[in-house]
C-alpha positions as CSV (number, residue, x, y, z in Angstrom):
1,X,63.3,-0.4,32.4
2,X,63.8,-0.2,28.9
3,X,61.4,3.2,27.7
4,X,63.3,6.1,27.5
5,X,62.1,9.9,27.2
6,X,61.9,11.1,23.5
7,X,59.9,14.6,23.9
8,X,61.7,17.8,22.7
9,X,63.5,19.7,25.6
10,X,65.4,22.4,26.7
11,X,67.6,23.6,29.1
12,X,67.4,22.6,32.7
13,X,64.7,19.6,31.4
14,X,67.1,19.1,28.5
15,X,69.5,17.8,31.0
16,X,67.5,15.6,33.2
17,X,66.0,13.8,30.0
18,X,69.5,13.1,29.0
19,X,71.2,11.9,32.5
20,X,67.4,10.0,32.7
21,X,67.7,8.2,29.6
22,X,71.4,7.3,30.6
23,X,70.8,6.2,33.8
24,X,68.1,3.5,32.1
25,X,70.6,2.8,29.7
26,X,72.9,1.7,32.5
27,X,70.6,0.0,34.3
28,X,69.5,-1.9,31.2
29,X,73.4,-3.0,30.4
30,X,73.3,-3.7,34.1
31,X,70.5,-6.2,34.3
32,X,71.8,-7.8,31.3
33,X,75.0,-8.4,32.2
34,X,73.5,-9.8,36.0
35,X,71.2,-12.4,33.7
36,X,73.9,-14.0,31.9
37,X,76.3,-14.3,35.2
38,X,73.8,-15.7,37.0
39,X,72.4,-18.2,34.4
40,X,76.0,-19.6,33.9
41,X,76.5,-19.7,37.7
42,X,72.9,-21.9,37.5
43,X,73.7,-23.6,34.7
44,X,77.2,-24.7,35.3
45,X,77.9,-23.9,39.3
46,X,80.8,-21.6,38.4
47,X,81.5,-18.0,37.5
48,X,82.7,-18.3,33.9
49,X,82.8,-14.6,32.8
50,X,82.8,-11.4,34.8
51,X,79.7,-8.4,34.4
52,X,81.4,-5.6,32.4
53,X,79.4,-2.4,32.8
54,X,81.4,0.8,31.9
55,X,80.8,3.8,33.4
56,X,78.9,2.9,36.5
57,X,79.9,4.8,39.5
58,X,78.3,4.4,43.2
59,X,76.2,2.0,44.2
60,X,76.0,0.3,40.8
61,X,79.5,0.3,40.8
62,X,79.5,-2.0,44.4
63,X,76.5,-4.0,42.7
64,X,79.1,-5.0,39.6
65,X,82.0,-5.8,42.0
66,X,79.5,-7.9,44.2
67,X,78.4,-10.1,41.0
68,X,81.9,-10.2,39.7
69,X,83.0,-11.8,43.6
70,X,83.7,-15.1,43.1
């Protein structure tokens, strides 16, 4: 997921564009941050550095905390 929605908008559609085009911006510095973790936990068999995703709440939040468990 790395399109986000760039048509003019207003009100009520104004404001699901923008928490839309966050939410892929999360997920996209989600899945980032998952890639590196698990290639240095394939390339050297150890957790070397934690996922830092700011601003994540909910599930995404347990999904950061799970690949941050060492």
């Amino acid at each position: 997921m790395s399109r986000t929605i760039e048509v003019p908008a207003e009100g009520e559609l104004l404001e699901l564009k923008l928490t839309i085009n966050n939410m892929v911006k999360m997920l996209r510095n989600l899945a980032d941050e998952v890639s590196i973790v698990s290639l240095e936990v394939g390339s050297q068999g150890k957790l070397g550095r934690t996922a830092d995703v700011p601003d994540v709440q909910g599930v995404w939040s347990e999904l950061v905390l799970n690949v941050n468990r060492e």
